[in-house]
C-alpha positions in Angstrom: 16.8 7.4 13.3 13.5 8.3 11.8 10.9 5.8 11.6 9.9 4.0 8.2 6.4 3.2 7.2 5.6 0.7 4.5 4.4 1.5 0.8 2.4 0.0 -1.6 1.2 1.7 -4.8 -1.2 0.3 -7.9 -1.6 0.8 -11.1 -4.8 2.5 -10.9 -7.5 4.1 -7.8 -9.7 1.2 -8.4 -7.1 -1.4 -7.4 -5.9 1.0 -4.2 -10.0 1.0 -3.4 -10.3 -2.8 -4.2 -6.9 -3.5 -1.8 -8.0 -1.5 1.3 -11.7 -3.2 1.1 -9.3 -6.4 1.5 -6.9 -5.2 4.2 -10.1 -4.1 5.9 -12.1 -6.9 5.7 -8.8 -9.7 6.9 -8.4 -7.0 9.9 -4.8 -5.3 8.4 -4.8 -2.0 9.3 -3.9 0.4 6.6 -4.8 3.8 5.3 -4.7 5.2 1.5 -2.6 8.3 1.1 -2.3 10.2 -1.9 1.3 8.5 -3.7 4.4 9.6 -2.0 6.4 12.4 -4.0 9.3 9.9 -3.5 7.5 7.2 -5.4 6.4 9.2 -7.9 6.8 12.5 -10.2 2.9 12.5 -11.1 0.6 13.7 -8.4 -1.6 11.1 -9.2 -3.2 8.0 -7.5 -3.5 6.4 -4.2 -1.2 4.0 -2.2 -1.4 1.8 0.8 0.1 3.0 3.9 1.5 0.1 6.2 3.4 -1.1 8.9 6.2 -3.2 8.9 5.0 -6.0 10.9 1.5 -6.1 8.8 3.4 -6.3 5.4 4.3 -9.8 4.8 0.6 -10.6 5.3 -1.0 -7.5 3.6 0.9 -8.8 0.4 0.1 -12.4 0.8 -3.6 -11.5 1.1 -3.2 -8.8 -2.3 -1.5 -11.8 -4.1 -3.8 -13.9 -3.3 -6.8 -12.4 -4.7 -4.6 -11.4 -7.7 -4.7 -7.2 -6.9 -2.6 -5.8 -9.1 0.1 -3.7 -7.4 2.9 -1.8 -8.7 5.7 -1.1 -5.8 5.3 -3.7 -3.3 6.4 -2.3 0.5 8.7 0.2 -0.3 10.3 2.2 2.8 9.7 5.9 3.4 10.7 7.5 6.7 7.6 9.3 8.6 
């Protein structure tokens, strides 16, 4: 079975910038990849790349300084 990585996309590059200066900052590890072909037929914007065992908290963090986000830890095999 292949593994699955966690997803999160926004509604715009400023809110993907503003969420990984977050993540950072609270010490979840994430990366911003271009948005998934899966997720999206436009080649456009950025998306949060997470595991599964940092995704409860990456969201709660998100929410809590009200970062808008779109899809919120959607599963795509690696």
């Amino acid at each position: 079975m292949a593994e699955e990585i966690r997803i999160i996309t926004f509604p715009s590059v400023w809110h993907a910038f503003r969420a990984e200066k977050i993540l950072k900052a609270a010490e979840v590890p994430c990366t911003l990849i271009p948005v998934p072909r899966e997720l999206s037929s436009s080649c456009q914007g950025l998306a949060a790349k997470l595991d599964e065992s940092v995704l409860d908290r990456a969201l709660a963090l998100l929410d809590a300084q009200q970062v808008l986000m779109e899809k919120r830890g959607v599963a795509i095999k690696k």
